[in-house]
N, C-alpha and C positions, 0 to 999 in steps of 0.2 A: 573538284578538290584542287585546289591551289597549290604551287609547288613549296610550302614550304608545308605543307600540312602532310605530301605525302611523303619528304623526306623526314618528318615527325614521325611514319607510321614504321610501327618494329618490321623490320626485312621477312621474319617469316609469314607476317602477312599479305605479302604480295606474291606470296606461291598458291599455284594453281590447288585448286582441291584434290588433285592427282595425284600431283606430290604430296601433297601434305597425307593423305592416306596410303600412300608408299613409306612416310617416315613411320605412320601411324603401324602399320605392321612390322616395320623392322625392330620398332621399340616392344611390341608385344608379343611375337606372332614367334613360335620355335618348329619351326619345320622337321619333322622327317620324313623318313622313307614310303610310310604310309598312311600319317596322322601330322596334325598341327598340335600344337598345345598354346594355348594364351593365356598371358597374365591378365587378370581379369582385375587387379590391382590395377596397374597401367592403365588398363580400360577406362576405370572410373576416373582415375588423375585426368587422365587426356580431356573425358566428356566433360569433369570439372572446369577447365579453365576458360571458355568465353561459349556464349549460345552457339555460336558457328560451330565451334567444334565436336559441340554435345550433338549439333545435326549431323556431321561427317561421322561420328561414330556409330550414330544409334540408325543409321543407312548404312553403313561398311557390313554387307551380309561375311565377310570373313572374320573379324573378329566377334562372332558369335556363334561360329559352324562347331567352337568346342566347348561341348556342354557339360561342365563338370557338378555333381550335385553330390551332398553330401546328407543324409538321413539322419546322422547323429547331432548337428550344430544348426541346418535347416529348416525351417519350417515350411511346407507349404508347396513340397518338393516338384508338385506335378502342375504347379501354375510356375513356378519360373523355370519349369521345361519348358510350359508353352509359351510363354513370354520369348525363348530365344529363339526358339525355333520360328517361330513367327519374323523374328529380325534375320537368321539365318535364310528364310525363301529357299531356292532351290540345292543351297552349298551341300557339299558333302558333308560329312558331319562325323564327331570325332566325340564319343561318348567315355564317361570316365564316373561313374558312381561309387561310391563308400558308402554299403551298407551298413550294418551295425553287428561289430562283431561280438556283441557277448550271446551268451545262452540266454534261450528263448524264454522267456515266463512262460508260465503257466497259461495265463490270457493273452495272447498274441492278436485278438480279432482288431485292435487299433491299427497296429503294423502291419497287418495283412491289407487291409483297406486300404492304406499308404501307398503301399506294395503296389496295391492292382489300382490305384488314381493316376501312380507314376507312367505304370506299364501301359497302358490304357493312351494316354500324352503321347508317352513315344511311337506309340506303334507303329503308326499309319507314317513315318520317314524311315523306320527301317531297310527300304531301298535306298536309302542313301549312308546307312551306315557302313564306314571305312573304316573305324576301329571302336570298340568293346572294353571295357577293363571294368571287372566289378572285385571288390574286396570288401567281403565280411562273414557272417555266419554263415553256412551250408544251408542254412533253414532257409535264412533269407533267400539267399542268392536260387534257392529250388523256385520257390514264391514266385521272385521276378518273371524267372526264363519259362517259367508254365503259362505266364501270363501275358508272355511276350515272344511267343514260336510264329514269327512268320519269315518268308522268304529273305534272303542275305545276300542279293545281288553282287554287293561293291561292298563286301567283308576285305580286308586283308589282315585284318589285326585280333584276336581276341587273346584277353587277359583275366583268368577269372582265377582268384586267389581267396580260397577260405581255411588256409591252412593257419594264418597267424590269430586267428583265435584261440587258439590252442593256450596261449602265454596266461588265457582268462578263467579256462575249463580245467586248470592241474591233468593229472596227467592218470586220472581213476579209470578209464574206457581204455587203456593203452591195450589191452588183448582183445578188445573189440575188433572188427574187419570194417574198414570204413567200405561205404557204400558208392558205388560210381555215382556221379553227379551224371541227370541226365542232359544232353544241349540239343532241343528240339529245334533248333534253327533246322533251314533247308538252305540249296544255294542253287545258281544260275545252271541252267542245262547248257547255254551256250558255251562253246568250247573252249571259245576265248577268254571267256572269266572264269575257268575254272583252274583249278590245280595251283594258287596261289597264292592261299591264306597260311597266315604263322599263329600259332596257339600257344600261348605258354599258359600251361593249368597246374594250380597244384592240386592234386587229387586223381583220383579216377576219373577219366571223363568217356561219357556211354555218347557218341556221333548219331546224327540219323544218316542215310546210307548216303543221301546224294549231299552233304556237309562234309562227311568223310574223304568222300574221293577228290573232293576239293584243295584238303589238307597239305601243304607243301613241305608248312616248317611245322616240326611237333616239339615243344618242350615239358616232359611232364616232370614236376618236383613232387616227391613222396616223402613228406614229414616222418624224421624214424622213430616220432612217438606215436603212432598212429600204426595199422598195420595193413596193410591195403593187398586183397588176395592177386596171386598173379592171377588166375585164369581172367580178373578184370581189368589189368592191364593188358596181358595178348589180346584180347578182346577188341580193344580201342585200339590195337596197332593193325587189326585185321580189318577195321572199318576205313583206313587209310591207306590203300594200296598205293598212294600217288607221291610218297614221303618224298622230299628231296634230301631233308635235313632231320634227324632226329637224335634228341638231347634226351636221355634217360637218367633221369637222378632220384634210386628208388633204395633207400637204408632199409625198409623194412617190410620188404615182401613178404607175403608168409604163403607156405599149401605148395603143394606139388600142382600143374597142372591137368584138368581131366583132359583136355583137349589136347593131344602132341602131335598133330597137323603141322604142317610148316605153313609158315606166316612168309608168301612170299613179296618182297618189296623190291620191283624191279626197277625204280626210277632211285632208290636210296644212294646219295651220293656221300654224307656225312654222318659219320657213327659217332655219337659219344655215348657211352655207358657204366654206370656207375652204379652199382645195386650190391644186394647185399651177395654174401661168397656163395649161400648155399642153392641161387639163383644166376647164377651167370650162367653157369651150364644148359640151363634152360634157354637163355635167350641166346648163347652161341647157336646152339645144335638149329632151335627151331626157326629163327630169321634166315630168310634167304635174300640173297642181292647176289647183281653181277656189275653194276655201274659204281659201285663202291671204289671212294678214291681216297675217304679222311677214316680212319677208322685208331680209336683211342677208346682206351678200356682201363683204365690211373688204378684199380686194385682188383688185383687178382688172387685168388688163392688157387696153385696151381694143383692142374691132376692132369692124368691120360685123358680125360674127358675134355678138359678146354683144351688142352694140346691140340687135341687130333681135332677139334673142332671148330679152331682157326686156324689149322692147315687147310682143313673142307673150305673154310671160306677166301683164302690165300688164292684154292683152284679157283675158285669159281668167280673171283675179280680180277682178272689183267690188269687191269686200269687202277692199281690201286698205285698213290704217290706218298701217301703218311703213314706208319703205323708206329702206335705208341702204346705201348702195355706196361702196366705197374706188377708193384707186385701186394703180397700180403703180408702184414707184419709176421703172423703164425700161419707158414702155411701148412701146417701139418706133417704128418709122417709121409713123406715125400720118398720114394727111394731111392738108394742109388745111382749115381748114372748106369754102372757096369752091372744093375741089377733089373734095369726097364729092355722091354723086348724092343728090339729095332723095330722102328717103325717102316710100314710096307710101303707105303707113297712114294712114290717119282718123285726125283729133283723140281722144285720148284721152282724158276724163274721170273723176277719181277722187277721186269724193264724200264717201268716210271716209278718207282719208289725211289725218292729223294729224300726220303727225311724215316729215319727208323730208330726208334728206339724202346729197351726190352731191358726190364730189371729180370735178371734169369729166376731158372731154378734147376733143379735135376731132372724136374717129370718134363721139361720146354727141350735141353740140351741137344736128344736127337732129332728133334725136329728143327731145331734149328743149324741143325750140319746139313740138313735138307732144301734147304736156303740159299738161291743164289741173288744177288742184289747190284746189279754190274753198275748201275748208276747211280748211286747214292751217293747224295752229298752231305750231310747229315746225319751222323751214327751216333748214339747214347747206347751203350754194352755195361751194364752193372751185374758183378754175380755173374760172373762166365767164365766157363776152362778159358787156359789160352790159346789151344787149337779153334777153337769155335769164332775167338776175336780173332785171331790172324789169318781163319777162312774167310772174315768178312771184310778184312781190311787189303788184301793179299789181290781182292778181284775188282776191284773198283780203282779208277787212276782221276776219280772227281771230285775226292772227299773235301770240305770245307771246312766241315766242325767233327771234331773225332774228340769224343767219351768213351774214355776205358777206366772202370771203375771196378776196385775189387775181383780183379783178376785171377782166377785159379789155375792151381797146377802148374803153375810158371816153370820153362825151366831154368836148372841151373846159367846156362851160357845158351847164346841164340847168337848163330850169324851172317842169318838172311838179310841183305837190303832191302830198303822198301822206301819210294819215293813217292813224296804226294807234293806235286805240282800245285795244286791248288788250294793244298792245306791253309788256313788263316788262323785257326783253334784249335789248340791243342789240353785238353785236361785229362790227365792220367795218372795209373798209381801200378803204371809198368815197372820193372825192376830195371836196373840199372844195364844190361846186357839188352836190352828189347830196345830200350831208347838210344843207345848204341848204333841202332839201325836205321833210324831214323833221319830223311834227309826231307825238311819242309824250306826251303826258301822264301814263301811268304808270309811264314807263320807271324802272328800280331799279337795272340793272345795266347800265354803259357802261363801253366796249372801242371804242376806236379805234386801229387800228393802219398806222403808214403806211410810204410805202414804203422798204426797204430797198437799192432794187437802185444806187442811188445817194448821196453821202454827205450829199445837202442835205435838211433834214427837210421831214414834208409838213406842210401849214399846216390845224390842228383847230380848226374854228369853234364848237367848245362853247360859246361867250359867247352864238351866235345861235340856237343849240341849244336851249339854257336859258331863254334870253330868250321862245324862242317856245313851247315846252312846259310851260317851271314845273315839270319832274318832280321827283316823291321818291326823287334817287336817294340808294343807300345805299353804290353803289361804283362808282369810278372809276379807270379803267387806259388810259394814256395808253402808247401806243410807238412812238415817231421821228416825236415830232410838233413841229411848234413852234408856242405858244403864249404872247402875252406874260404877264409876270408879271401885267402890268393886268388883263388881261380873268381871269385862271385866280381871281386875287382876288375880281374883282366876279362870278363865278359860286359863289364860296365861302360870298360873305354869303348868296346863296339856295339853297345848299344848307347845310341844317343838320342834315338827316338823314343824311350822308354818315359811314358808320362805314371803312370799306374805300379809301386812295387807293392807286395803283400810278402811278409814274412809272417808262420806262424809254427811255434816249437820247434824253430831251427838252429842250427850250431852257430849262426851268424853272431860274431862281438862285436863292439865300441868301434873296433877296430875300422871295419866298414862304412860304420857311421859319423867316424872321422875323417876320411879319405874324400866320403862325400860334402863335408863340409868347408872341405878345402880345394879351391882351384885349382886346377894342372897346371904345371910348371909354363911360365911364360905363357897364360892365358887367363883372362879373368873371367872365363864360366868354370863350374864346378865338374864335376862329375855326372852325366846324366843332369845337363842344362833345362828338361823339356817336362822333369819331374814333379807333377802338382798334386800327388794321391797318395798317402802311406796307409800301412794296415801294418802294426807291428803289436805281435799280441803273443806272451806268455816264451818268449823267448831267452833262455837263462843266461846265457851273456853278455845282455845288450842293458845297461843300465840310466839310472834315472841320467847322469852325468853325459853320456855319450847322445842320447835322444834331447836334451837340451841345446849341446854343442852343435849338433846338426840342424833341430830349428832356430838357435839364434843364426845360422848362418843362409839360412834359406827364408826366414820371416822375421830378420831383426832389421835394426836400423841400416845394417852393414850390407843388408841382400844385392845381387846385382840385381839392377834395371833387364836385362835381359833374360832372366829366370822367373819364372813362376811361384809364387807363394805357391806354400807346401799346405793340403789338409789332408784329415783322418783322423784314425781313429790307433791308441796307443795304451796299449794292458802290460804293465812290466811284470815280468818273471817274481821279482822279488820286491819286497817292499820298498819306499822312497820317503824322504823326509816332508813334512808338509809344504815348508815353501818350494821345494822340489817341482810339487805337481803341481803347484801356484805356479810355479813357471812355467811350465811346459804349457797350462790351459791357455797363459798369455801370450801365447803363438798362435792360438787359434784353434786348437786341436781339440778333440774330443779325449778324456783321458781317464783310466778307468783307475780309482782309488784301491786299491786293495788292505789298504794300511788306515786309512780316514773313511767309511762309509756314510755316502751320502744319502739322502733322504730318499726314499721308496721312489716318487716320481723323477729324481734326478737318475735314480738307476735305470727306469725305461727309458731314461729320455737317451745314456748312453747306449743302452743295447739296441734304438732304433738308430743311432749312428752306425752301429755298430754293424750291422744288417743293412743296413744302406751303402755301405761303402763296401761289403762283401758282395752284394746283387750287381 
């Protein structure tokens, strides 16, 4: 080749075949943790563009190790299994099938045939499969796995989803008990591959014994149009003694269990649970663990029965660092505090819990004076006496993030100090004597919220807040509080790190929102120089006039260079003239018409501002 022919020749032809199936993967090849996935789009572009490349592709045994087939848009399903698997040779291999999810006909012997040509293709690379995903009808997917039960050496992944057929079948069988889905896979005896496959199944899933103790991560989703008996989900939790991790998302349990054995899982490190009220009880009392360290249970309908039966589980984990419990919207006839019997249990102490949080009730209250939590950095308290918040606030010197919401029994005047060193977040709807005592000097984020349940606001003594901390904070959200203009100002000049304010049905006027709009004497930054986030919503004397003044002077022609344009989001108390709110939008802001309503999708589009700038 002559040299003016090979400075003719395009530069990516002079890369080695190496590289060039290095770019070849990086354009198609999506790596995880225990599977690949590839665009098979890509695939074809690539092999399209000159004979060379169509050779590097269809020899590249990795972009063909993920074999995705599809029943419904496919023909011919179990000759272009063997077509790839042939170009795959020894790779692991990363399976991903869409059966077909509607109801079965009446004649199904064509699709059964399909079924068993597919399964028949794959079988014999089974020791090479690293992950699993089928999604369609139950019929099907029974079909497949009967026809394809062999050994599961180098599993880490399965995915088998026959719940969203549902959308196709209405909703006539909804008192029917769906039926466990059998998974006659087996797995390795060796010890090393075992105890490390993740399953996310919707349905029942019935293990054979040596697939089971294999199980690490369990995720089961239960459709709650559908009704799936517990005794066949304890079932499938007792074939999996080896759990590390398990996600239960079950709406529609139904049946008392005959079996009330305990299900113990001694390697369980991660709880999530999620099922219906009249079954948690079940799965408190009967799961047993001691390595538990994430444990989260988002709704609860409270009794003396789960009380006491995550205190039993509180002993029986040391090691626990999370707990997070909801609550229920009805939770019943609940009694009293002063009407539930002291509970008998020892103080409970829990040394690595850092992060805890508990929408109360009255049946939870004495067991949680039972509670000691010396390290926690991380407190969420909603729905609690205030002795029970200030035994938990009162023994910890490491708190970070402090949630006190809905606080009962407050008293009148409180005049305990209490110092948190390491405070950075503060939201609460403490009364005005509690915050009083409050000394955070790193605090960055404040949230005060007061009470709603009447129409006169609660009085936020952020002036003595500030005065006594000095914090840097950087954001401030004030709601039904009232606050003079005076003091909200003389808190302003010392905060100057303040990028984030939220007012919302507070006493704040114009007033405020003129002082910000004009620079301090002999200086030309404003007021809170650093401020680029507003949320000012339903506030009665702050009007269309005064929230103009303040963004023409922070997002007009006039802005200083050293300030930040201002956004958010702005709901005025009272109505405003239309070129009003023409003005304000030409600042940039998000601004909610109350007087002009805007067309259905421009109202979502405000309320996801809306919510976006509250998160």
């Amino acid at each position: 080749m002559s040299r003016s022919d090979a400075l003719a020749e395009p530069p990516i032809q002079r890369l080695t075949d190496d590289a060039l199936l290095d770019i070849f993967a990086e354009l198609s090849v999506e790596r995880d943790e225990d599977s690949i996935r590839v665009d098979v789009k890509s695939v074809v572009c690539l092999a399209g563009v000159c004979h060379k490349w169509r050779e590097l592709v269809h020899g590249y045994s990795l972009l063909w190790s993920y074999i995705e087939l599809d029943l419904e848009t496919q023909r011919d399903v179990d000759l272009r299994a063997t077509y790839w698997l042939d170009r795959a040779r020894g790779r692991l291999l990363t399976i991903h099938i869409q059966l077909d999810p509607s109801r079965p006909p009446e004649n199904t012997s064509d699709k059964q045939i399909e079924l068993v040509r597919l399964a028949r293709a794959l079988q014999d690379s089974m020791d090479r499969w690293v992950s699993l995903t089928l999604y369609g009808h139950a019929f099907y997917i029974d079909i497949f796995l009967w026809h394809c039960s062999e050994a599961m050496p180098m599993l880490k992944w399965l995915d088998i989803d026959p719940e969203f057929r549902r959308s196709w079948e209405g909703f006539g069988d909804n008192n029917k008990a769906e039926v466990p889905i059998f998974i006659p896979f087996t797995s390795a005896s060796d010890h090393h591959l075992c105890h490390d496959i993740r399953v996310d199944f919707s349905g029942v899933p019935k293990f054979t014994p040596s697939f089971g103790i294999a199980i690490a991560d369990l995720t089961l989703r239960l459709d709650r149009a559908f009704n799936f008996p517990v005794d066949g989900i304890l079932n499938a939790l007792r074939s999996c003694p080896n759990l590390i991790n398990l996600c239960l998302v079950c709406r529609s349990d139904i049946g008392s269990p005959r079996s009330t054995g305990p299900i113990p899982l001694p390697k369980l490190v991660d709880l999530y649970l999620q099922c219906s009220y009249e079954t948690i009880p079940t799965y408190v009392t009967l799961l047993q663990f001691s390595a538990l360290k994430l444990l989260s249970i988002p709704h609860i309908r409270w009794s003396p029965i789960v009380s006491s039966g995550l205190m039993r589980i509180f002993q029986a984990c040391p090691f626990l660092t999370s707990i997070k419990l909801g609550h229920s919207a009805s939770s019943g006839s609940a009694q009293a505090p002063n009407d539930l019997p002291l509970p008998t249990i020892p103080l409970i102490t829990l040394p690595f819990v850092t992060e805890f949080h508990v929408h109360g009730d009255p049946c939870f209250f004495p067991y949680q004076r039972r509670l000691a939590l010396p390290n926690v950095e991380e407190l969420r308290l909603e729905v609690i006496p205030f002795d029970v918040a200030l035994r938990f606030v009162s023994n910890t010197s490491r708190l970070r993030t402090l949630i006190l919401l809905k606080v009962e029994e407050q008293p009148h005047t409180y005049t305990a100090r209490h110092s948190f060193p390491a405070l950075t977040s503060l939201n609460t709807s403490l009364f005005s004597g509690a915050l009083d005592t409050i000394h955070a000097p790193k605090l960055v984020f404040l949230t005060i919220v007061g009470s709603i349940s009447n129409s006169a606001l609660s009085p936020a003594p952020v002036r003595r807040l500030v005065d006594r901390s000095a914090p840097p904070l950087i954001s401030l959200d004030l709601q039904n509080v009232e606050i003079p203009d005076d003091d909200l100002l003389w808190c302003f000049e010392r905060l100057s790190r303040l990028q984030s304010l939220a007012l919302h049905a507070c006493s704040t006027s114009d007033i405020v929102l003129h002082a910000l709009a004009i620079p301090l004497p002999d200086q030309n930054t404003p007021l809170l120089p650093r401020l680029n986030r507003i949320y000012f919503v339903y506030n009665d004397n702050i009007t269309a006039a005064g929230v103009i003044a303040f963004l023409a002077s922070r997002n007009g022609p006039s802005q200083s260079a050293e300030s930040p344009k201002v956004e958010g989001f702005i709901q005025l108390s009272g109505s405003a003239e239309l070129h009003e709110y023409e003005e304000m939008e030409s600042y940039g802001l998000s601004v909610a018409r109350d007087a002009y309503p805007e067309s259905d999708s421009d109202s979502d589009s405000d309320s996801g501002s809306d919510s976006d700038l509250r998160d």
